[in-house]
PDB file with one MODEL, atoms N, CA, C and O in Angstrom:
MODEL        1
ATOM      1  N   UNK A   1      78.850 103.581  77.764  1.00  0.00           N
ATOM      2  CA  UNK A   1      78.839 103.039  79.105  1.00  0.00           C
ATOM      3  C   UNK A   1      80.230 103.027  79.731  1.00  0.00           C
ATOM      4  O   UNK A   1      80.436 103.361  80.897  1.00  0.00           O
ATOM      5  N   UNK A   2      81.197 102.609  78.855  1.00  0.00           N
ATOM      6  CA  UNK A   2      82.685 102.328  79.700  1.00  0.00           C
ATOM      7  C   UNK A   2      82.961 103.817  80.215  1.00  0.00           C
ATOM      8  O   UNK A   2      83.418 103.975  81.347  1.00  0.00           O
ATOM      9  N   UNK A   3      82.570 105.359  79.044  1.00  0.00           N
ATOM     10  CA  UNK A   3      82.868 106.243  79.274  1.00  0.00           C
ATOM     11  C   UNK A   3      82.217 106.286  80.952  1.00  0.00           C
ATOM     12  O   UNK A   3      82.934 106.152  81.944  1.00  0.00           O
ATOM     13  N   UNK A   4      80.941 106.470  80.986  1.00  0.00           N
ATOM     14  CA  UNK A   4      80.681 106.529  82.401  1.00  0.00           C
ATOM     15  C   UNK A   4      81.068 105.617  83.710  1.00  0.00           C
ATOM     16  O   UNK A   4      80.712 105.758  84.880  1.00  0.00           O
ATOM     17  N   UNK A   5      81.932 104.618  83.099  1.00  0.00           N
ATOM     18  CA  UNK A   5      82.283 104.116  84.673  1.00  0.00           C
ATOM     19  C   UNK A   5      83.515 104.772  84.552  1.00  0.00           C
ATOM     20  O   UNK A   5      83.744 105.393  85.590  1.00  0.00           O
ATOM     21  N   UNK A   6      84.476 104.903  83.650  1.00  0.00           N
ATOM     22  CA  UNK A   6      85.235 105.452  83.629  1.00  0.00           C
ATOM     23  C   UNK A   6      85.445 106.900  84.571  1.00  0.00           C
ATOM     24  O   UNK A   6      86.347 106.934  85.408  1.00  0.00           O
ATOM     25  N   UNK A   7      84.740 107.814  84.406  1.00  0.00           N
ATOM     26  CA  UNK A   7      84.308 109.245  84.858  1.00  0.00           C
ATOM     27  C   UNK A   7      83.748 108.763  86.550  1.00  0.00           C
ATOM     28  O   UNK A   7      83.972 109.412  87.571  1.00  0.00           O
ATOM     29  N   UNK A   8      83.098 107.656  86.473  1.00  0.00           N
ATOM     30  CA  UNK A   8      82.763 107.428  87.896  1.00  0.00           C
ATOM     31  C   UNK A   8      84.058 107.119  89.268  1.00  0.00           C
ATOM     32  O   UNK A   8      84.275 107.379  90.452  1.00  0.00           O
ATOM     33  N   UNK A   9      84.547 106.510  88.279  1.00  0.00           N
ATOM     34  CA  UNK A   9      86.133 105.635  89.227  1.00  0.00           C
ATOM     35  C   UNK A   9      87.094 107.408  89.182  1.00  0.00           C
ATOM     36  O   UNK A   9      87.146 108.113  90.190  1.00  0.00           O
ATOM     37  N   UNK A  10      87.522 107.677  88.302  1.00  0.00           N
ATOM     38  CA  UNK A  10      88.113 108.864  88.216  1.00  0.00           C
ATOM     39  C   UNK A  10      87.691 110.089  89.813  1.00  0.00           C
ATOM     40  O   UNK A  10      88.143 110.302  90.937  1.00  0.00           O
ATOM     41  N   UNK A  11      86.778 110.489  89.089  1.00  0.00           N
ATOM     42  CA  UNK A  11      85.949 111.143  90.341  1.00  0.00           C
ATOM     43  C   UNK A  11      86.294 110.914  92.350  1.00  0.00           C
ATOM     44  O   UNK A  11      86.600 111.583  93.337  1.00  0.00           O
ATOM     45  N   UNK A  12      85.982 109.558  91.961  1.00  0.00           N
ATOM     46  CA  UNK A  12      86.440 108.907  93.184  1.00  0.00           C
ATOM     47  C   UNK A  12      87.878 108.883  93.720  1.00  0.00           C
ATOM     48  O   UNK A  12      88.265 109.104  94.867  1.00  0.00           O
ATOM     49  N   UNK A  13      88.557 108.574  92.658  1.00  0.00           N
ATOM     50  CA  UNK A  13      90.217 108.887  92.796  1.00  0.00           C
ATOM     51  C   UNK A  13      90.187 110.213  93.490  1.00  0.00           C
ATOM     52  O   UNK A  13      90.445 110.491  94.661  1.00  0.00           O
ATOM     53  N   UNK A  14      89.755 111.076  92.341  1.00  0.00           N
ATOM     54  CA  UNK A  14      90.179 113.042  92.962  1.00  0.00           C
ATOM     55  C   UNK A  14      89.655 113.011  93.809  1.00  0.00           C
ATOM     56  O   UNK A  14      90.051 113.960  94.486  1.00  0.00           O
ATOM     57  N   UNK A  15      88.642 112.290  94.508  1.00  0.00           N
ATOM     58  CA  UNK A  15      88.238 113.113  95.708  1.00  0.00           C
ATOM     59  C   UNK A  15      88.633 112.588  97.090  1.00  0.00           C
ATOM     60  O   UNK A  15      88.366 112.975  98.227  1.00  0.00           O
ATOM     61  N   UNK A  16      89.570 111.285  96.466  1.00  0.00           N
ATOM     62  CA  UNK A  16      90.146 110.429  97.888  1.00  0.00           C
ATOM     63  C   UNK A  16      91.896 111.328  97.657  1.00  0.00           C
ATOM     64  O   UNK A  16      92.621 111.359  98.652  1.00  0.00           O
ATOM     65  N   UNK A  17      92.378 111.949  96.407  1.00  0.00           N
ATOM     66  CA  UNK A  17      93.519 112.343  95.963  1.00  0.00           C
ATOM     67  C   UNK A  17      93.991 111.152  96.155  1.00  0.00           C
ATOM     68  O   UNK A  17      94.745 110.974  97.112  1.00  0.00           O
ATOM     69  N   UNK A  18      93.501 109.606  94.910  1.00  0.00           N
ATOM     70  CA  UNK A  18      94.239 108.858  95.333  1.00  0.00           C
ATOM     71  C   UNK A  18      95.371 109.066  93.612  1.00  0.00           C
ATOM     72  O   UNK A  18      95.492 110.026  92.851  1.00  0.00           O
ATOM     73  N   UNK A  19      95.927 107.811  93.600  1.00  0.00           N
ATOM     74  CA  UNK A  19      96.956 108.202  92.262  1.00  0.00           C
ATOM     75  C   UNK A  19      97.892 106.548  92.267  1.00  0.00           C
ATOM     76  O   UNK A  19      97.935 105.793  93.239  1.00  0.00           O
ATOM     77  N   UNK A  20      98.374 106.370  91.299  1.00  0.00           N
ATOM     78  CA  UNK A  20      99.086 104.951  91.088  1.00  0.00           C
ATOM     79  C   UNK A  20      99.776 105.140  92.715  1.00  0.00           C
ATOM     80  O   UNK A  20      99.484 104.093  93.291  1.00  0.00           O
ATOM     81  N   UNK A  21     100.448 105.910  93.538  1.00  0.00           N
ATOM     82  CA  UNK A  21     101.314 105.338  94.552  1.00  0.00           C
ATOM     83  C   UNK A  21     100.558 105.151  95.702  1.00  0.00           C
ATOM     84  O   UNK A  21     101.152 104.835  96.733  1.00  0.00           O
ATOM     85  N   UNK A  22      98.434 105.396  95.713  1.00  0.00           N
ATOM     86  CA  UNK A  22      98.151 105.202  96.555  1.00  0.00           C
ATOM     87  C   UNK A  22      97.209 104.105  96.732  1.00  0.00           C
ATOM     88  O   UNK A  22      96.689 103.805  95.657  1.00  0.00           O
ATOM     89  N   UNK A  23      96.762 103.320  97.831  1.00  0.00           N
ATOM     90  CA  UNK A  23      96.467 102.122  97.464  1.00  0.00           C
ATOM     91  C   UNK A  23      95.204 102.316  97.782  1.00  0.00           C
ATOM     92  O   UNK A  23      94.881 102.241  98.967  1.00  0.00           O
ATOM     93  N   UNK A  24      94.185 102.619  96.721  1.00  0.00           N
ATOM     94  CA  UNK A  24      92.558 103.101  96.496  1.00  0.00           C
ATOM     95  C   UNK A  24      92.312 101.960  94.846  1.00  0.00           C
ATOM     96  O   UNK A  24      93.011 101.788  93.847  1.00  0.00           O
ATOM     97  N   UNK A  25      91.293 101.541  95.188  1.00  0.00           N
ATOM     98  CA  UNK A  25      90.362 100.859  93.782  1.00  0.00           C
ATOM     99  C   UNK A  25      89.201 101.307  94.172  1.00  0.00           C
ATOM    100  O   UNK A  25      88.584 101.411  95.232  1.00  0.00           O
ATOM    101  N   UNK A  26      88.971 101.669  92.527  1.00  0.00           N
ATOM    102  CA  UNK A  26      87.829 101.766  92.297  1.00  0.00           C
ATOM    103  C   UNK A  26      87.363 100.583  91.147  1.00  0.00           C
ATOM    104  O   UNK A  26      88.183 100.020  90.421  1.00  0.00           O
ATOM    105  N   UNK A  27      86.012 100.335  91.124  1.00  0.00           N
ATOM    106  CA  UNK A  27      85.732  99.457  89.812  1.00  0.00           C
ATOM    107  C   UNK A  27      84.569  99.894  89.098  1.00  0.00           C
ATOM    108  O   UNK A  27      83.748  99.252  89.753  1.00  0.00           O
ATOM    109  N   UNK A  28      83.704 100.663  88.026  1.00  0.00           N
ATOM    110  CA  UNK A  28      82.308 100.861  87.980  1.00  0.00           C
ATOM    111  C   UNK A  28      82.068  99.855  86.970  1.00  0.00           C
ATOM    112  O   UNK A  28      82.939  99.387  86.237  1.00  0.00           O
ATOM    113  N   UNK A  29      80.854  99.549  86.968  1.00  0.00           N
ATOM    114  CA  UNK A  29      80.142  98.584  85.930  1.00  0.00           C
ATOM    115  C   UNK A  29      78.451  99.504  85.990  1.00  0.00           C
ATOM    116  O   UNK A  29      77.710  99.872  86.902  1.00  0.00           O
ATOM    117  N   UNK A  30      78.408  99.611  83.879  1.00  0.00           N
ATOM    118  CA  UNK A  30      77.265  99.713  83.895  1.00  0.00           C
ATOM    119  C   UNK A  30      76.305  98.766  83.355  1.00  0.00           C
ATOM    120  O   UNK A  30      76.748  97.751  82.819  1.00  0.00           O
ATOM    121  N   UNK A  31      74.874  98.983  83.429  1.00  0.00           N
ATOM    122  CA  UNK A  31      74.084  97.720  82.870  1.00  0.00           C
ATOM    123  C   UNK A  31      72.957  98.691  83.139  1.00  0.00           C
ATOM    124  O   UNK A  31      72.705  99.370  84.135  1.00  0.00           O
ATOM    125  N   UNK A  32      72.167  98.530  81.621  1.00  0.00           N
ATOM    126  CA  UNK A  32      71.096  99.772  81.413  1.00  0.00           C
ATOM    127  C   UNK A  32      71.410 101.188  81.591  1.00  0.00           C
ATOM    128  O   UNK A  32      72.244 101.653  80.814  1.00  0.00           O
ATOM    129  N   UNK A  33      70.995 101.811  82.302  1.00  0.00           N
ATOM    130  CA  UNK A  33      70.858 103.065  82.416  1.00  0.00           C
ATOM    131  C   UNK A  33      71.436 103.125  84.040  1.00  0.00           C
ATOM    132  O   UNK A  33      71.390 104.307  84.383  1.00  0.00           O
ATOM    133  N   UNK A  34      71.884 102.393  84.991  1.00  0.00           N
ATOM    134  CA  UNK A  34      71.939 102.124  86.304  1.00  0.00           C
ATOM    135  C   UNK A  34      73.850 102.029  86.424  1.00  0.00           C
ATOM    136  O   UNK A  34      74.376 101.157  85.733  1.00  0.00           O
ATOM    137  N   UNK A  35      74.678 102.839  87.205  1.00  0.00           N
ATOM    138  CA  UNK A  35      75.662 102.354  87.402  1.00  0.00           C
ATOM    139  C   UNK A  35      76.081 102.200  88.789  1.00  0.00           C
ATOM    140  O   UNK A  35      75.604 102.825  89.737  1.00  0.00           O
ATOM    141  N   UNK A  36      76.777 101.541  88.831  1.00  0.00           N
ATOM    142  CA  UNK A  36      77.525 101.023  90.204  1.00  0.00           C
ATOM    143  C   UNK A  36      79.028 101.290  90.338  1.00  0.00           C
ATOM    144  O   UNK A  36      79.648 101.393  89.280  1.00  0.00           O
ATOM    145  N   UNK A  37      79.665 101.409  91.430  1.00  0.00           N
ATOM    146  CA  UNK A  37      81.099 101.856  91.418  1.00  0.00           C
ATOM    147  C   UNK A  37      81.328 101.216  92.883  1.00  0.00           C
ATOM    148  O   UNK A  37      80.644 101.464  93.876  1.00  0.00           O
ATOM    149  N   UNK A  38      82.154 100.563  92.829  1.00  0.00           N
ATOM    150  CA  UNK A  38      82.715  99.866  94.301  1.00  0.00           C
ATOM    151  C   UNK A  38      84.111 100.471  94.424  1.00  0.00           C
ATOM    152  O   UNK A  38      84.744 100.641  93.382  1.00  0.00           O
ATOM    153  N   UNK A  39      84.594 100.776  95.465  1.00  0.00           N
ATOM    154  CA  UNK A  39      85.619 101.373  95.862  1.00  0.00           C
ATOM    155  C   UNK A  39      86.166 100.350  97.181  1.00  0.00           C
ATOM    156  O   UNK A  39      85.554  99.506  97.836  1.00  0.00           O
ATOM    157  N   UNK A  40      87.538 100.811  97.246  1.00  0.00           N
ATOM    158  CA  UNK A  40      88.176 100.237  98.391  1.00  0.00           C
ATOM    159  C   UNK A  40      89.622 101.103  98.845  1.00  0.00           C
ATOM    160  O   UNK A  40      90.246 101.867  98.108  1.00  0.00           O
ATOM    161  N   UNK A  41      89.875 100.835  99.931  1.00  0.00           N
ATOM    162  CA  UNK A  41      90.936 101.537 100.332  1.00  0.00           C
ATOM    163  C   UNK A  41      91.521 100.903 101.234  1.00  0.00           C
ATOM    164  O   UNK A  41      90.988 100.970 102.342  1.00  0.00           O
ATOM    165  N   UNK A  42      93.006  99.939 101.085  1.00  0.00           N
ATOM    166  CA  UNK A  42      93.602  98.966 102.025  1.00  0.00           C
ATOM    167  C   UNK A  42      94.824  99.866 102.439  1.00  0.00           C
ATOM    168  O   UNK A  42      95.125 100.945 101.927  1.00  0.00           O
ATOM    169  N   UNK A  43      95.338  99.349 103.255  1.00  0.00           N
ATOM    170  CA  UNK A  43      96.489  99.594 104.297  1.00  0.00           C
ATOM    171  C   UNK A  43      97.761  99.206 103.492  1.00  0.00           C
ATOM    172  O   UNK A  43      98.018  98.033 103.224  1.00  0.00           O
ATOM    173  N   UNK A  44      98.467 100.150 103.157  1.00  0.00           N
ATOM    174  CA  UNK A  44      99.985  99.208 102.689  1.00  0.00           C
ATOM    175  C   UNK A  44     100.132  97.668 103.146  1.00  0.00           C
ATOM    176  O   UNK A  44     100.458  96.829 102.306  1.00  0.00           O
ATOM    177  N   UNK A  45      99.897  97.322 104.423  1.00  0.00           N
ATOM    178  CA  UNK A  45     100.160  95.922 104.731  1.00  0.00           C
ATOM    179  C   UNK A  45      99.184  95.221 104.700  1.00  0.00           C
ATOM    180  O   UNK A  45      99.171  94.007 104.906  1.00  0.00           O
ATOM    181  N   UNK A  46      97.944  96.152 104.347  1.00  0.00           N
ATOM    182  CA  UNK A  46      96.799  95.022 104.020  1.00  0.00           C
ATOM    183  C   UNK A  46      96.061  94.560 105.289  1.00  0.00           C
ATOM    184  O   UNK A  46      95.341  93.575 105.130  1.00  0.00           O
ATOM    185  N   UNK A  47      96.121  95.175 106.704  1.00  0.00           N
ATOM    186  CA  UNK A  47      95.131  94.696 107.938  1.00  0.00           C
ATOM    187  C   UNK A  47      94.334  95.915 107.919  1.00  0.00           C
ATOM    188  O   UNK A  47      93.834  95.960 109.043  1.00  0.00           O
ATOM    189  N   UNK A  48      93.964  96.878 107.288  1.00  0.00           N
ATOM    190  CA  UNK A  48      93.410  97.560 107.118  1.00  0.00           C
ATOM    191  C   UNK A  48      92.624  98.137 106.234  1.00  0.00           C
ATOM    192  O   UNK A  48      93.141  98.958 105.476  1.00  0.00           O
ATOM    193  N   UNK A  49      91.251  97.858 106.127  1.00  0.00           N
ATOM    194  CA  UNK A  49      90.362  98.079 104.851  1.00  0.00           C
ATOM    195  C   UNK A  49      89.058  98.588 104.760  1.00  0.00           C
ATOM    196  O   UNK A  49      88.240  98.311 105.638  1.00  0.00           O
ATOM    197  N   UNK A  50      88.800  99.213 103.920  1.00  0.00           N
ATOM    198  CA  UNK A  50      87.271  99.849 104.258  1.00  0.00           C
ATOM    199  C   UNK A  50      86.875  99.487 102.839  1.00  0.00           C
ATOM    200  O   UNK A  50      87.874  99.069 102.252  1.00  0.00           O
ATOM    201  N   UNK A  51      86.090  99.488 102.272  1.00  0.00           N
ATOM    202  CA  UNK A  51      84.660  99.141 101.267  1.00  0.00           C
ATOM    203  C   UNK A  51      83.631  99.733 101.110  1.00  0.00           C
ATOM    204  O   UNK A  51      82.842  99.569 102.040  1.00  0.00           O
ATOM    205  N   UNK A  52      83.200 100.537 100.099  1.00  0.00           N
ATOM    206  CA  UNK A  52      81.924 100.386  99.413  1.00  0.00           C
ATOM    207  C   UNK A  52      81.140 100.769  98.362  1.00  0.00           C
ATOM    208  O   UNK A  52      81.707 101.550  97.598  1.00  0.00           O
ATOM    209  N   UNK A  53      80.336 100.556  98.158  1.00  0.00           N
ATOM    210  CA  UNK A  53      79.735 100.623  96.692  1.00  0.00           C
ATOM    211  C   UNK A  53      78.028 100.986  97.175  1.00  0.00           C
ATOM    212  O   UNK A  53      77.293 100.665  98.109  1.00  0.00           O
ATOM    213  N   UNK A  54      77.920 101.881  95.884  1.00  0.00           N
ATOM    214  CA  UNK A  54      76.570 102.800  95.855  1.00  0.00           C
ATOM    215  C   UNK A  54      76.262 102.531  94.174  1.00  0.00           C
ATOM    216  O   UNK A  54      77.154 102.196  93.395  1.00  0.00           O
ATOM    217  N   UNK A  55      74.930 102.730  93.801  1.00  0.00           N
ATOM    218  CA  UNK A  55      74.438 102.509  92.489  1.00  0.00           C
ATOM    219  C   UNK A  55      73.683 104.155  92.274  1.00  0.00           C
ATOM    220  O   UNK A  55      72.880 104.658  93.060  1.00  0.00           O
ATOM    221  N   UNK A  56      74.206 104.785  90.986  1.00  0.00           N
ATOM    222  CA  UNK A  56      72.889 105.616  90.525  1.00  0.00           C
ATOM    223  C   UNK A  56      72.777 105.618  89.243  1.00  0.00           C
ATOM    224  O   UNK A  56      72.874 104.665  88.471  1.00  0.00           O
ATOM    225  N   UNK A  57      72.554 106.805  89.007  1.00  0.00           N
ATOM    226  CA  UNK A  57      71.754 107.346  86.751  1.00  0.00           C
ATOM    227  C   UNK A  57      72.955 107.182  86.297  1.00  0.00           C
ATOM    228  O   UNK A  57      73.910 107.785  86.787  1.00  0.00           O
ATOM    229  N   UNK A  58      73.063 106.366  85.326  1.00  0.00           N
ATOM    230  CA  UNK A  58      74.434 106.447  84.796  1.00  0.00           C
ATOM    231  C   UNK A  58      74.689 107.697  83.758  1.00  0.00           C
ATOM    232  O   UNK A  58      75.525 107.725  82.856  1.00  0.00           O
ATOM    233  N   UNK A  59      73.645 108.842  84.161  1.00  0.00           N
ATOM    234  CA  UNK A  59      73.915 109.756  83.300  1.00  0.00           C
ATOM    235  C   UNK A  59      74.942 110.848  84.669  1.00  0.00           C
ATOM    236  O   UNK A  59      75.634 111.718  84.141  1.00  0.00           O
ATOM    237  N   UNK A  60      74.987 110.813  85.616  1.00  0.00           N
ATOM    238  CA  UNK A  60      75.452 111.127  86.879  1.00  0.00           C
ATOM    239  C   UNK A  60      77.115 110.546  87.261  1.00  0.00           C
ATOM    240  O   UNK A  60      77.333 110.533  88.472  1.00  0.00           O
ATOM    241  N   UNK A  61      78.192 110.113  86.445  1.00  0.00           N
ATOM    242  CA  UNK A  61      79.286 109.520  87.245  1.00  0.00           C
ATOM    243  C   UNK A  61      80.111 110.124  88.315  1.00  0.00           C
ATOM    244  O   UNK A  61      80.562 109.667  89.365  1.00  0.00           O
ATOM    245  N   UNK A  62      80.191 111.501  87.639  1.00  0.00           N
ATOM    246  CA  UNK A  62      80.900 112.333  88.760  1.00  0.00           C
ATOM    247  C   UNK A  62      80.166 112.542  90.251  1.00  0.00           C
ATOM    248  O   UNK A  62      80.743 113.093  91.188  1.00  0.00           O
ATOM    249  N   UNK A  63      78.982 112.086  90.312  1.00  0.00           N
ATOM    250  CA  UNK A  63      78.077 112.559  91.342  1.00  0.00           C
ATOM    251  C   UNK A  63      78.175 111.474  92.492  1.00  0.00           C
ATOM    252  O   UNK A  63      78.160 111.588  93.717  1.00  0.00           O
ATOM    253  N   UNK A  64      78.304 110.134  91.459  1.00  0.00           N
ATOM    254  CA  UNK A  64      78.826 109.056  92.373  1.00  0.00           C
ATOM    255  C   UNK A  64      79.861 108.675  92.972  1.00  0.00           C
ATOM    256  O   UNK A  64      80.079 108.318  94.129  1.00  0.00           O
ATOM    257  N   UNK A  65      80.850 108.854  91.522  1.00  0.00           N
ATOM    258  CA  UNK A  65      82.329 108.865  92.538  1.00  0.00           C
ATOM    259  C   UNK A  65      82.387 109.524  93.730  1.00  0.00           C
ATOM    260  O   UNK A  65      82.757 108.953  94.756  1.00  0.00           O
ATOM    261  N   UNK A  66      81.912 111.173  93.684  1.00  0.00           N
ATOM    262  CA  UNK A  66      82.082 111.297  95.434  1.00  0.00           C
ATOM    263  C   UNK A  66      81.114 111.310  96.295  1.00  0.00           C
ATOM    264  O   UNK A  66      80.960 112.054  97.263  1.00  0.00           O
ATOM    265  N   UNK A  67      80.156 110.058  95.730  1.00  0.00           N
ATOM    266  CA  UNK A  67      79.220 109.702  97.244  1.00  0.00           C
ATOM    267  C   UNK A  67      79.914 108.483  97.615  1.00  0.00           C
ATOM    268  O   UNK A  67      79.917 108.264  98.826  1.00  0.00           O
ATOM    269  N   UNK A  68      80.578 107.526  96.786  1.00  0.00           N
ATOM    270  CA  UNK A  68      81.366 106.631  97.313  1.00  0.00           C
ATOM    271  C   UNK A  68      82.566 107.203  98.183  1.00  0.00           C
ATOM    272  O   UNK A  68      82.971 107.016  99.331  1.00  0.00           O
ATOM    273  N   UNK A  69      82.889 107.872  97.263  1.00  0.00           N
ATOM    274  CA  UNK A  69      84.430 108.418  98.251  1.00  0.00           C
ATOM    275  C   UNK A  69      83.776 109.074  99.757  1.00  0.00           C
ATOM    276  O   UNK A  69      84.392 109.216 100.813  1.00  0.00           O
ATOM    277  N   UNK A  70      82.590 109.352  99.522  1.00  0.00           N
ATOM    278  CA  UNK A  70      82.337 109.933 100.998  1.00  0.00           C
ATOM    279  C   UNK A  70      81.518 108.563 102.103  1.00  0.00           C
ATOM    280  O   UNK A  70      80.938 108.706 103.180  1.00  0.00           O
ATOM    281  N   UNK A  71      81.776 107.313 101.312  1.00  0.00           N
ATOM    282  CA  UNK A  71      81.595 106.480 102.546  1.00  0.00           C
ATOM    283  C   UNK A  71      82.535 105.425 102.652  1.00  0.00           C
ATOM    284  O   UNK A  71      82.545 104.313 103.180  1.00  0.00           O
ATOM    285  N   UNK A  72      83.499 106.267 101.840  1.00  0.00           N
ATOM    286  CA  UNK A  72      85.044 105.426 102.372  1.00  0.00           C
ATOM    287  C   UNK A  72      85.144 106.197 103.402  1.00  0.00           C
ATOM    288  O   UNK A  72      85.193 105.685 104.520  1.00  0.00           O
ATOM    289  N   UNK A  73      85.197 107.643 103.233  1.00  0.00           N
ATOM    290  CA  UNK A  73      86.000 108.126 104.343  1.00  0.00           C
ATOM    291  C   UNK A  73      85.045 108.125 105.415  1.00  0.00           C
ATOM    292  O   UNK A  73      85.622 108.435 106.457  1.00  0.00           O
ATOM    293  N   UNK A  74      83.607 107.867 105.619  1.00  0.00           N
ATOM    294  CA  UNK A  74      82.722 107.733 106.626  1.00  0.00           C
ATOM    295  C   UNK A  74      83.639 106.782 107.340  1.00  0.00           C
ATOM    296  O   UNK A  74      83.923 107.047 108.508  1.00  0.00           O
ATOM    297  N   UNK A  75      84.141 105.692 106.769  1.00  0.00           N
ATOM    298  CA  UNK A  75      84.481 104.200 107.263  1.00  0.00           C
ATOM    299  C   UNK A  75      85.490 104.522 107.522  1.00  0.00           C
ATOM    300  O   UNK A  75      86.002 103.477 107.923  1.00  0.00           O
ATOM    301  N   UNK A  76      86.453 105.529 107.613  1.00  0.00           N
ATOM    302  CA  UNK A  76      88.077 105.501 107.972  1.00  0.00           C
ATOM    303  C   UNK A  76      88.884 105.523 106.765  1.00  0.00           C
ATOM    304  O   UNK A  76      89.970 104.983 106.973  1.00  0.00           O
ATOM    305  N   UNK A  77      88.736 105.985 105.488  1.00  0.00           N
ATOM    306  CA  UNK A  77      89.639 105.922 104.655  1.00  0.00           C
ATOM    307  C   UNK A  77      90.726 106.694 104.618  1.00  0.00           C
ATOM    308  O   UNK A  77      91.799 106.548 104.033  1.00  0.00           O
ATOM    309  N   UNK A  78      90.105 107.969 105.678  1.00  0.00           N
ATOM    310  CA  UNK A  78      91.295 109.280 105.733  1.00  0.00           C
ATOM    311  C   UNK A  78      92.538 108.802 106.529  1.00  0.00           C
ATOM    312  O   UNK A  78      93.695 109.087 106.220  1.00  0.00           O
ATOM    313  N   UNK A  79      92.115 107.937 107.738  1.00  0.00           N
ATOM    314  CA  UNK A  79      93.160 107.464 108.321  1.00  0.00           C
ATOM    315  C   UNK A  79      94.032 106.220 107.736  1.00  0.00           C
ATOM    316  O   UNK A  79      95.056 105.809 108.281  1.00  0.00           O
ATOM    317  N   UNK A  80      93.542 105.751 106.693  1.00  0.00           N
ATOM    318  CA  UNK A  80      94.217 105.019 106.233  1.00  0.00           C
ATOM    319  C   UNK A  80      95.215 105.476 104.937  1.00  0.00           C
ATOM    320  O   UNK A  80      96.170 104.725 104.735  1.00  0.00           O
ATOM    321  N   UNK A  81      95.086 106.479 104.177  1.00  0.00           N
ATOM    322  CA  UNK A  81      95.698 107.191 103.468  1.00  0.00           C
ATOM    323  C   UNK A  81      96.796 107.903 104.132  1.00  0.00           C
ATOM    324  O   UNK A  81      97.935 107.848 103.667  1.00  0.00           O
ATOM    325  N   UNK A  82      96.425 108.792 105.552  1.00  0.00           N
ATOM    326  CA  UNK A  82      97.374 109.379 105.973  1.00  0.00           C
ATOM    327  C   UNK A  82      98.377 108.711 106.318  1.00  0.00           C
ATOM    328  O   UNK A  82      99.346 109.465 106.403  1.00  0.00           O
ATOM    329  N   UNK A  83      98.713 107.317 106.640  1.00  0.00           N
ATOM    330  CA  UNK A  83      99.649 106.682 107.019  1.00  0.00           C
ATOM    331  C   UNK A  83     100.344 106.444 105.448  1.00  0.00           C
ATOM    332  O   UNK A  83     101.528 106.774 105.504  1.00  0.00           O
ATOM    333  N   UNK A  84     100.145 106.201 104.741  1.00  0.00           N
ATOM    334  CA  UNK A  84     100.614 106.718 103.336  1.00  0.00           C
ATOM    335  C   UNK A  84     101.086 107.635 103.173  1.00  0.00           C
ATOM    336  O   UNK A  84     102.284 107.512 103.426  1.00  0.00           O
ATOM    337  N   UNK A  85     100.664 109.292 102.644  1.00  0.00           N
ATOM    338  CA  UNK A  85     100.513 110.377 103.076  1.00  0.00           C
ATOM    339  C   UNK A  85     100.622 111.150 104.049  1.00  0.00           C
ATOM    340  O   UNK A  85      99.794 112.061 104.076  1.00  0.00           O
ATOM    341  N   UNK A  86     101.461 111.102 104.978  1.00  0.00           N
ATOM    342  CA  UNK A  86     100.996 111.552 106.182  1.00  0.00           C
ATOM    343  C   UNK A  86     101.622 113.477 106.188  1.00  0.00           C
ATOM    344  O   UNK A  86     101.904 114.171 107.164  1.00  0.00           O
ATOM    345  N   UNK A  87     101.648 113.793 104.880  1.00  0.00           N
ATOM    346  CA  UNK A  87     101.675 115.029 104.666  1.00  0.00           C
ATOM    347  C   UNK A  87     100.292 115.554 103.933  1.00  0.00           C
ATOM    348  O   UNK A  87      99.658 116.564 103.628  1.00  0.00           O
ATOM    349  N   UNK A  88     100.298 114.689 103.900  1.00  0.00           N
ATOM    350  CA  UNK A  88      98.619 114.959 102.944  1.00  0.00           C
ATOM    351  C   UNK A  88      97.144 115.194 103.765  1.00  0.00           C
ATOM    352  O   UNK A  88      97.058 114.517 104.789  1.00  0.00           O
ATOM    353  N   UNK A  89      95.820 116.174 103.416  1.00  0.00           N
ATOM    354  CA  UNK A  89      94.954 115.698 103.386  1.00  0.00           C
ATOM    355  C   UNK A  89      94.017 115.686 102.992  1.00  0.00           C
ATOM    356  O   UNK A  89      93.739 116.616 102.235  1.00  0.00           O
ATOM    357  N   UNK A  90      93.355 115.021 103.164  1.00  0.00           N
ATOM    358  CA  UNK A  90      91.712 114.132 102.411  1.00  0.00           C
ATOM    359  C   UNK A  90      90.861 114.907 102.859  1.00  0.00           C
ATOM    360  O   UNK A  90      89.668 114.718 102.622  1.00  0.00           O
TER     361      UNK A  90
ENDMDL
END
């Protein structure tokens, strides 16, 4: 199980290209066969934040990490990275 939240949060990282200097969490927790992965993406100063979390097969982690990562950036995560990054993109 840890392996698959593990692989889930990961996933999510590569596909936001986040990395220790960028300010992205992920968290997965499994229980049964069902996993969950909550993600977030704040603003260096913190007035800026988006959220969220999706559940699937915990035989699937990579599949989730980037359906989460794709409703961070639904929510604005790209613009919040680029001010980080602003050579970078998502």
């Amino acid at each position: 199980m840890t392996d698959a939240e593990v692989r889930a949060e990961r996933a999510m990282l590569a596909e936001l290209h986040g990395g220790c200097s960028v300010p992205v969490g992920a968290f997965g927790k499994a229980e049964a066969d069902v996993l969950t992965l909550h993600g977030q993406v704040t603003s260096v100063d913190g007035r800026q934040q988006v959220e969220a979390s999706f559940s699937g097969p915990l035989g699937e982690p990579e599949k989730l990490g980037v359906q989460v990562a794709g409703l961070l950036l639904d929510q604005g995560a790209e613009g919040i990275l680029a001010e980080v990054r602003p050579t970078a993109s998502v």
